[in-house]
Every structure is written in C-alpha cells, then in structure tokens.
N, C-alpha and C positions, 0 to 999 in steps of 0.2 A: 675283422674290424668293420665299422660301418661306413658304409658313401652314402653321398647324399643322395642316391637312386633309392637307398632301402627305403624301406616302411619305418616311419618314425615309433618307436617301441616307449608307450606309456607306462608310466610307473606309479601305481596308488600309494598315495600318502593324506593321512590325515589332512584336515583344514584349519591352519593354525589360529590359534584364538587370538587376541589382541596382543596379548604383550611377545608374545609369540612371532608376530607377528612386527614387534616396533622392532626388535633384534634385526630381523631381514634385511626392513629398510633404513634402519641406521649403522648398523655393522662399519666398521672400519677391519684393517688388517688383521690388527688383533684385538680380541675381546673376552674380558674377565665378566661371566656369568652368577651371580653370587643369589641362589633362589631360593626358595622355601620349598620344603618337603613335598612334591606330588603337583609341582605348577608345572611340569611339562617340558623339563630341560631334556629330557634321554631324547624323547620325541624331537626335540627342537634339531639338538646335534646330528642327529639323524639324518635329518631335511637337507642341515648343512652341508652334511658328508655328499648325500644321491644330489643337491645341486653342484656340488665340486668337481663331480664325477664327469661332469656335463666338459671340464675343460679338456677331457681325454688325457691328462695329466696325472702321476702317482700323488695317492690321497693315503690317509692313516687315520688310525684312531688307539689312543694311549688311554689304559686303564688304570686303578691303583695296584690290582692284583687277577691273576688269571682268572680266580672265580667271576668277578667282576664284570669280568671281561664276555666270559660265555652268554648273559642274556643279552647282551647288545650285538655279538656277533650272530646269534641266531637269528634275530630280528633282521640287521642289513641280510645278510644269505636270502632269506626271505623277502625281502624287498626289492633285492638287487636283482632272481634269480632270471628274469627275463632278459637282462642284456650281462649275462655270466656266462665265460665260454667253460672256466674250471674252477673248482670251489676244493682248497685243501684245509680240511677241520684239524690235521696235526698244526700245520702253518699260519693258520686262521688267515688265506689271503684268498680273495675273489681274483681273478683274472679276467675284464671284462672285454665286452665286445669293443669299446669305446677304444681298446689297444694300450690301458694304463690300466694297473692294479689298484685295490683296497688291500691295508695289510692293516690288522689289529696286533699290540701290542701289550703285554701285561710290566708294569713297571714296578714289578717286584724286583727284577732287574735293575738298575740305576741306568747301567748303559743299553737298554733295548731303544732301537731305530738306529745307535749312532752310525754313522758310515750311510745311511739312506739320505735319499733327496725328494720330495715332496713338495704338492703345491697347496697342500691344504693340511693340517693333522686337529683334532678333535682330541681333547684330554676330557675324561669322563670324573667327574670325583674330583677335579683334582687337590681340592683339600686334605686329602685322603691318602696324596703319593709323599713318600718320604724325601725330605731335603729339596720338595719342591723348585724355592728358586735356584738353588743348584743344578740341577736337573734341568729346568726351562733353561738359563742360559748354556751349559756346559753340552747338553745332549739334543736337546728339542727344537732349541731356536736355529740352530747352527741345519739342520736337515730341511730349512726351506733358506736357503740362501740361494742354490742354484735359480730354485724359480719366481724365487721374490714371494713367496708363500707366506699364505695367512693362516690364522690358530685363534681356534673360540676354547676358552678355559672354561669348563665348568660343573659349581659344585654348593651345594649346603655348606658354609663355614665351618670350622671345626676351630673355633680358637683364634689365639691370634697369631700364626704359622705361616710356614713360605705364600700362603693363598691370598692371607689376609696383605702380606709384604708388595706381593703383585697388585693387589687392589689397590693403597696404599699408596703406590709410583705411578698408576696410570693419570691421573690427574696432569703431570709434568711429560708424555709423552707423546708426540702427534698422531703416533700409528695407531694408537690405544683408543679404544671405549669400551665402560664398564658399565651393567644393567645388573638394576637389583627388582627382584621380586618375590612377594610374599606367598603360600600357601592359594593365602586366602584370592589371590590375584588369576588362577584358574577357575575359567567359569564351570567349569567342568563337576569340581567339587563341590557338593553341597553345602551350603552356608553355616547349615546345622552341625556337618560335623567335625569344621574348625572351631566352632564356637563348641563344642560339645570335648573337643582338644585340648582348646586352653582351657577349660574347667577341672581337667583331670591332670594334664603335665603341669609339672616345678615351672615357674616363672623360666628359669633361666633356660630351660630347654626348650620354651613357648618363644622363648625370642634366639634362638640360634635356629631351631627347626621349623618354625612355622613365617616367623618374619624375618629369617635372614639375618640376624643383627651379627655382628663378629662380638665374642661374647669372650671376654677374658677368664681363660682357663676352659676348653669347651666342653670339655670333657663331663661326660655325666656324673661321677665321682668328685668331689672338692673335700680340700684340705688334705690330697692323698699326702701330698710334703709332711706334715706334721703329725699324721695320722701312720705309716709306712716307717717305723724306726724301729723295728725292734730286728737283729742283726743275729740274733742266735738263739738257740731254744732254751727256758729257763730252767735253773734247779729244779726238784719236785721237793722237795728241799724248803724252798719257799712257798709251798701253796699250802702246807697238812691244815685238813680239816676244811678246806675251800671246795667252793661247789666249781665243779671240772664239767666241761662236755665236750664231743666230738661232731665235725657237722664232715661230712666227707662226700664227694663229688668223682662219680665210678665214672671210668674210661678204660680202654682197652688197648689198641696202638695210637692213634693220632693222634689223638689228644692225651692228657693226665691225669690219673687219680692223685687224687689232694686229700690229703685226712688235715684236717684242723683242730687242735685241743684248746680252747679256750675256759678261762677262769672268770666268772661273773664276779667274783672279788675282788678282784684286781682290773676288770674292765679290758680286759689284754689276751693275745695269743698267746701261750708258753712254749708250746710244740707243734711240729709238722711233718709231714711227710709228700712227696711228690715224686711221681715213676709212673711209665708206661711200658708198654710191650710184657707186661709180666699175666702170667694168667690167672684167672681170678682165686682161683685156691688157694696162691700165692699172696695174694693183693687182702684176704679174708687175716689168712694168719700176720700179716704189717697192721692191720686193723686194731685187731687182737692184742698184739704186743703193744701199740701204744696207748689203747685202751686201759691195758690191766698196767702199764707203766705207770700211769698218771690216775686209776682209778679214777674213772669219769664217772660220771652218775646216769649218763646215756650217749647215746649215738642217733644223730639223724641224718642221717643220708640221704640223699635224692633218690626216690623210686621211681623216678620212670627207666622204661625201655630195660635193660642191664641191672639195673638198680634194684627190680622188685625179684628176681628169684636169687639175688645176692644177701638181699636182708633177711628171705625165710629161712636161709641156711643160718644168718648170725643168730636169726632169735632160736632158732634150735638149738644154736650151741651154748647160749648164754638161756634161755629160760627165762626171755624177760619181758614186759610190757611196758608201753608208753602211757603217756596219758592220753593219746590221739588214738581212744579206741580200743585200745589194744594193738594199733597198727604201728611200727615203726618204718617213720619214712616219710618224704615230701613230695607230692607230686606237683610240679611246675608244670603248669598251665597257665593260657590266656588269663585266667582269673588271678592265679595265687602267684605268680610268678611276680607280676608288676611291686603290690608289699612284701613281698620279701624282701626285691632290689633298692627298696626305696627305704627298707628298715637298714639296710645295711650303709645308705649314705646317710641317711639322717645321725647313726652311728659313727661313721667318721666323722660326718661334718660337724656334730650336733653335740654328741653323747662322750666325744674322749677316748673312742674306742682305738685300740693299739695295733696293729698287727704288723708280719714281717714284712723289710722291706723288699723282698725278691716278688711280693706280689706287688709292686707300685706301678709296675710297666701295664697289665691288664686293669689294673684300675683305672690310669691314664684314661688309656685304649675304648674302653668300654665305653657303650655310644647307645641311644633311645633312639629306634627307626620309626616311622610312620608305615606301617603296611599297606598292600594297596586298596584298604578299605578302610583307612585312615585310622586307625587302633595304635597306641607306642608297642613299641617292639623293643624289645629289652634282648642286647645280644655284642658279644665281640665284633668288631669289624670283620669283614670278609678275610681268611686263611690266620686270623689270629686263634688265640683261645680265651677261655673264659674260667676256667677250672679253679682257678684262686679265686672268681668272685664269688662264685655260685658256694664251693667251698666254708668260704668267709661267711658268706649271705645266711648259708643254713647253721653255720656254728653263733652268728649272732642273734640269730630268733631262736635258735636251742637254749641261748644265753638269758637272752629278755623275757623270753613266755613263758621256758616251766614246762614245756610240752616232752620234755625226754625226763621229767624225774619219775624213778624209778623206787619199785617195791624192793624191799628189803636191800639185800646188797648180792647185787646179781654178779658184780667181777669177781667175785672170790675164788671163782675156782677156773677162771681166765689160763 
C-alpha cells in the first residue's frame, strides 16, 4: 500500500478532447453517456475508472458480454500496471497498490457483482446488456450503497430499451446527468470520413450510429415482425415447376450451419436446416438431401475459410456450374459483404420477402459497427451469431440475381 513518503507513481493517459472533457467537469453521481460511434467513450471510462482508483476504494467495470470485456480489460492491466501489486486474467481483477481492487465483470450473467460493494462501477455498452433497467436497479445500484458510489452508463443506443428508459428518467432525478455526443463530435476523426459515412449507411443507422439519435426499432433489420412468420417448412407439394435455391452458411462447433431453401415464386423460405458439432461429411450429405428434396436449381454458399474446400467436394459430386464463372460460392468481404446484407433487408423490409420465424431473434440482434477506421461493419453482436442472416442474405441474392442457375439438370442423380 502506498504512504505519503513514497514516490508519487504517474499514470499516462491520453489528453481528453472537449466533450471529453465537459463529462469530467460536469459529471454528477450518476451519468448516462449516449455517443456516437468512435467519439471516445472506452477512452473516457477508462480515465474515469484510473481517477476512481485515486479514492483507494473498490472500483468495477461491467460489460455486455465477456468478449466485450477483454479489449478494455487489457487496456486498464496496461494502464494500471505501474501501481498493481497482482493482476488475475482468470478473475479479470488488478489488486493495486492504492490497497482496493478493479474487478471487471461480463453481464452475460444478470447477477455478476451482486454481493460486492463498490465506490465507482463503469457499465461499457450498456445498450447492449440484457433487461438493462432491471439489472441497474435489482444488481448494480444496490453494490454502491455501502460507499454512496457513483456509475457513468455508457453506450451507442440500440433502440428504444432499458438504455433508452434510463436516459428517459434522468431528467426527473437530482443525482443524474446525461451527455449526448455525436461521431462527428471527436476531433480526432477526420471530417471526411463521417461525411464520407453518411453518404454510404441507411439514414437510419447514420442517425442511431453516428448522431446518437434513440431510433425506434434499432436494429439493423426492420419489419423482421411481419417479415419472420413462416412457422414450419412447406409441401414441395406446392412449389412443382417453381424456381428453388439453396444459400447455406458452413460452421463447425460454435457456431451453425444453416442451409436455406428458398422459392423465387412465392418470394418465401419453404425449408431448412440448422446443426452444429456434426462433421463436414456429414453436413455435405444434409446438403444433398435437401437439395435433391426440393430439387433447387443451385446452391450458394459462403466460400470463405471452411466453405471453399467444402464446395469443390459438392461441385464434384454434383458436376455443376454457376453463372459466377464457373465458381460456386460467395466470398464476403469488406467489399461484397455490405450488399448482400443490405440486399437482404431491403428484402424484408421492401420486397415481401418471407422467412422462418426461428430466425427473428438474430435479425433483431444484428447491428452495423463502425471500425476503427471508420468503415460499417456488418456482424452479430459480441458471443451472438449470425448463421440465419448470412444464410438468408446468400439464399436471397441466389433468389434475385440468377447467379446459381444451372446447366441442364444437375440433381438428378443427387
């Protein structure tokens, strides 16, 4: 522990820019951050946390999810490591010299911290944590009681959710202040490539990602409600003579392979398939069989990674070509990945398009990042999946472009 005889131990941290900076000295106990994509909230909490640290007192920081949680715990470790007596990465807690802990939490949990007492806790995301205000009061508020402890919230809106509910009430409460900030609001970030942002994202994700706005429904997907009904797989029965295709999305254990049979006739999913842990030999012949079931007219699948020595083994077995070349398969990239995702909500939202409802929950979920080089980022949340979009995404451009019709009639002998 340190006396006031030691050497006072310096700690570098960035130089906070203005708005950054208006947080500091306006701050009350508690405070709801509501920012735009890359204006400097991780940085900001950060600051907060290593000033908290100062009171010698137990400090926290609560994430949505453990992945989440690892780049900001590496970053304090690192920051912190000059006054750390011991640093446990199972436990993710610093023990410092100052004689009180940092302990980070993942709130994949509902109940992680309860039973702790705290004079500071940092929620990262918190748009992000599930049953939010349930959670702030039931778990989170309650673990600064002992020391009268203060909590900065914050996060990019996602809708209008426990975040938005918080923001919402702080107007009517004396402990409370809330600070909104845009993107464009770091100076850091070049002028050009927000304006170069909003040129290329949907309106509606230019104003929940880049200006912060609480944007009803936040989710990158709309109209999943009326677009997510279809409840079981259809006759084949009712499709003879309809143009069929498959868009299928390879996974191995953690995640799903998802085969998706869709009907351009009907505008609608008819059948599916979804399994992990099975090996791909396995995964080839469920391919196979739902293919030759519904007699699709092609199959596109995602080739990257798993996907490309998966599809040379089907086109050997089937003896078939695309129109793409003779290549079957999609490669999602920085480039091609953005319309595909964008063909597939303009398809819900736009076009009529049908599909089951067991994929509604990752449509929700599904979200447009900003990377740290300002680019959208088209991806599930952190520890979710994505397997039904991506799935959907390639069975709807297999639908609308034409790019899997095939020579003669290649299933026949499936």
């Amino acid at each position: 522990m340190l006396t006031q005889a030691q050497t006072t131990i310096r700690i570098e941290q960035p130089r906070p820019h203005a708005g950054q900076l208006q947080v500091v000295q306006n701050a009350r106990r508690f405070n709801i951050l509501c920012c735009g994509r890359r204006w400097g909230k991780d940085i900001l909490l950060e600051r907060r946390i290593i000033n908290a640290v100062r009171m010698r007192q137990p400090v926290a920081w609560f994430a949505p999810t453990y992945k989440m949680l690892l780049e900001n715990w590496r970053a304090l470790r690192h920051l912190l490591a000059p006054i750390t007596q011991r640093a446990s990465d199972s436990e993710h807690r610093l023990d410092l010299v100052t004689g009180a802990p940092l302990e980070m939490w993942s709130l994949d949990n509902e109940d992680a911290g309860r039973g702790r007492k705290y004079a500071y806790i940092a929620i990262n995301e918190a748009a992000m944590v599930k049953n939010l205000a349930n959670v702030w009061a039931m778990v989170l508020r309650p673990t600064l009681a002992d020391y009268q402890g203060g909590a900065d919230l914050g996060s990019t809106p996602r809708g209008l959710n426990g975040f938005f509910e918080l923001w919402q009430a702080v107007p009517d409460q004396e402990d409370w202040a809330r600070f909104h900030f845009r993107t464009d609001d770091n100076p850091h970030i070049p002028p050009s490539e927000v304006a170069a942002m909003r040129l290329t994202l949907p309106d509606r994700v230019v104003r929940q990602e880049i200006d912060a706005e609480f944007v009803e429904d936040g989710a990158y997907f709309q109209n999943v409600e009326q677009a997510a009904t279809i409840d079981a797989p259809d006759s084949t029965d009712n499709h003879q003579g309809h143009f069929l295709v498959m868009g299928a999305d390879w996974a191995l254990s953690e995640d799903f392979t998802v085969l998706a049979v869709g009907c351009r006739d009907c505008n609608r999913i008819v059948d599916w398939d979804r399994f992990n842990q099975i090996d791909f030999t396995y995964q080839r012949e469920r391919l196979y069989s739902l293919a030759k079931k519904w007699g699709v007219r092609g199959v596109l699948p995602e080739r990257n990674s798993i996907g490309a020595p998966n599809i040379e083994l089907i086109r050997e077995h089937v003896h078939v070509l695309s129109g793409m070349d003779g290549v079957l398969g999609f490669n999602t990239l920085p480039t091609t990945k953005p319309p595909l995702i964008e063909g597939l909500a303009i398809g819900l939202s736009h076009d009529g398009f049908k599909v089951p409802r067991v994929a509604s929950d990752e449509l929700r979920a599904y979200q447009v990042e900003l990377s740290t080089v300002g680019h959208p980022r088209f991806s599930a949340p952190e520890g979710l999946h994505d397997d039904w979009v991506i799935a959907l995404a390639l069975c709807w451009y297999a639908m609308t472009t034409g790019v899997v019709t095939l020579v003669d009639d290649p299933f026949a002998n499936w």
